[in-house]
N, C-alpha and C positions, 0 to 999 in steps of 0.2 A: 328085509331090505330096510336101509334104516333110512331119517329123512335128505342124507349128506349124500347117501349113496345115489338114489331116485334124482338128487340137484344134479350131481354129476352125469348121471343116465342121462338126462334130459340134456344140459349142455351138449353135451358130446352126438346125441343123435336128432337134434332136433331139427337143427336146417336140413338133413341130409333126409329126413324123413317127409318134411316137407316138399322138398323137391320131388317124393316119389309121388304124394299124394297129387300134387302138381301137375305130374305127368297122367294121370288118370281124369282130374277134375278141370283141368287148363284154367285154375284161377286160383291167381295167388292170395289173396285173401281167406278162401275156402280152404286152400292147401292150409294154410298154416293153423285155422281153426280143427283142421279134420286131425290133425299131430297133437293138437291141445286135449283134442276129446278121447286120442288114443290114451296119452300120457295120464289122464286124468282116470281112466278105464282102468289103465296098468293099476294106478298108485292104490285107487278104489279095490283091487280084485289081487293088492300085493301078496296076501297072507294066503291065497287060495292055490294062486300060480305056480307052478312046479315049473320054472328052468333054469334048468341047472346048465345046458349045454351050451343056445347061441338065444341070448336076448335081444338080441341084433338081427334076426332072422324072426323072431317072436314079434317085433316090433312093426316091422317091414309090412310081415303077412297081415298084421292089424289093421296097418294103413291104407294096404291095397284092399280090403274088405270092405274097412269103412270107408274111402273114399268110390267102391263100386256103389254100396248101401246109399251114399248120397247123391247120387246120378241117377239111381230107381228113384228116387223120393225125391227130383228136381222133375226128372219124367212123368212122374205120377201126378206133382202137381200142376204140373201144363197141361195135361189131357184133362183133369178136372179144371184148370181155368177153360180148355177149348169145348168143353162140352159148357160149364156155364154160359160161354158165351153162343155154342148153339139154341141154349133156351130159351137166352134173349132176342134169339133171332125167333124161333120159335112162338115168345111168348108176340111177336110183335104182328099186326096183321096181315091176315093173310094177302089183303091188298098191297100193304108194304113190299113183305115178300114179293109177290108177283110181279109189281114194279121193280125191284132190284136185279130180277130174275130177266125178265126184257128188257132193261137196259144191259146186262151184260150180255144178253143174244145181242142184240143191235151193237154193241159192239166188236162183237167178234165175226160177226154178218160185215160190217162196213169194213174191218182188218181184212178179214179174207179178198172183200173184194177190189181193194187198192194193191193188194198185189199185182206182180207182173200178169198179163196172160196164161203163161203156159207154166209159169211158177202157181198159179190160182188153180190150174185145171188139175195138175200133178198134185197138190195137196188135198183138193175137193176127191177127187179119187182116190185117192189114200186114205183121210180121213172120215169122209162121209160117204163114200163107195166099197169102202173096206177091202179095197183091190190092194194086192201082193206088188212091190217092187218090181217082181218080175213081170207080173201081168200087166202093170200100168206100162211097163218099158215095150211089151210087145203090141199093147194097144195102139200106144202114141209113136210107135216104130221108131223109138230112141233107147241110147245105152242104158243100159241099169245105174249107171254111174251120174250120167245126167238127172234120172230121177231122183237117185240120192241127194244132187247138187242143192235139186230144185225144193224138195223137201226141208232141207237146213236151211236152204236160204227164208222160206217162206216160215217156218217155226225161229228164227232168229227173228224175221221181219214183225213176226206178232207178239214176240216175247215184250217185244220192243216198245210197240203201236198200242200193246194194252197194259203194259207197266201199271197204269194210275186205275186199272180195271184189276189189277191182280189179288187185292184184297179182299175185293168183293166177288170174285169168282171163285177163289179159296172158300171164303165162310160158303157159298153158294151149294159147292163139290161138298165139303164138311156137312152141310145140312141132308144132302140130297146121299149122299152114304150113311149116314145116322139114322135116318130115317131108313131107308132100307135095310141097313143091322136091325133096329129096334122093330121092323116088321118081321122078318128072320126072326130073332127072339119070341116074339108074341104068335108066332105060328104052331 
């Protein structure tokens, strides 16, 4: 392939290839470097590449490959930022910790309890009763539909109430699973 032909390849499929990349990566910036690194790959690996039939199919398959390979390797590097950032939970004191830990009980202690009544008691039983829909519904001699009601409203109401807590109960869940895996592992 000579160097006129490769300018023409590339005119001719470069938005369209972008777009595909686009469609897998949702960003168009990325889209159009992941088309740059295809094209670059093609021109790199011209004298090696055997097609003769649909380059345009050759292309395509490339784009969807490497733009899956960059979704692994944006993935990969956010679980290595989210575990750095459990060791810096980790590395911080246990006092710390403990404090972060009780205030996000206290506050999902004080959420719970500004709920309605019978919205507070339907969640308490569900949640820290570990009682079945059905069995909370025959308990409290109301429809299973009610319970549902009372359920969503009471997890809407807390989604809610702890917003400015959601961060810090994340890292909390993230530490208190990590730690568990890594016991796991070491067993």
């Amino acid at each position: 392939m000579t160097e006129s032909q490769f300018e023409q390849l590339f005119k001719e499929h470069f938005t369209s290839l972008s777009n595909v990349a686009y469609a897998v990566v949702k960003d168009h910036d990325q889209a159009k470097d992941i088309a740059q690194q295809v094209f670059i790959k093609f021109w790199d690996k011209r004298d090696s590449v055997n097609i003769d039939d649909n380059i345009k199919a050759y292309l395509k398959r490339a784009i969807v490959n490497t733009s899956l390979n960059h979704i692994e390797k944006v993935k990969k590097l956010k679980l290595e930022d989210d575990f750095k950032t459990l060791q810096l939970i980790d590395s911080d004191s246990s006092e710390a910790r403990e404090k972060n830990i009780v205030e996000a009980e206290k506050a999902i202690k004080i959420a719970v309890a500004n709920l309605p009544d019978k919205c507070q008691t339907v969640f308490s039983l569900s949640r820290y009763e570990g009682m079945t829909n059905q069995e909370i519904s025959d308990y409290l001699e109301v429809s299973i539909k009610a319970v549902e009601k009372h359920i969503s409203r009471a997890l809407r109401e807390l989604r809610e109430k702890l917003k400015p807590y959601m961060n810090l109960i994340s890292i909390i869940i993230l530490f208190e699973v990590g730690l568990y895996c890594f016991n796991l592992f070491m067993i």
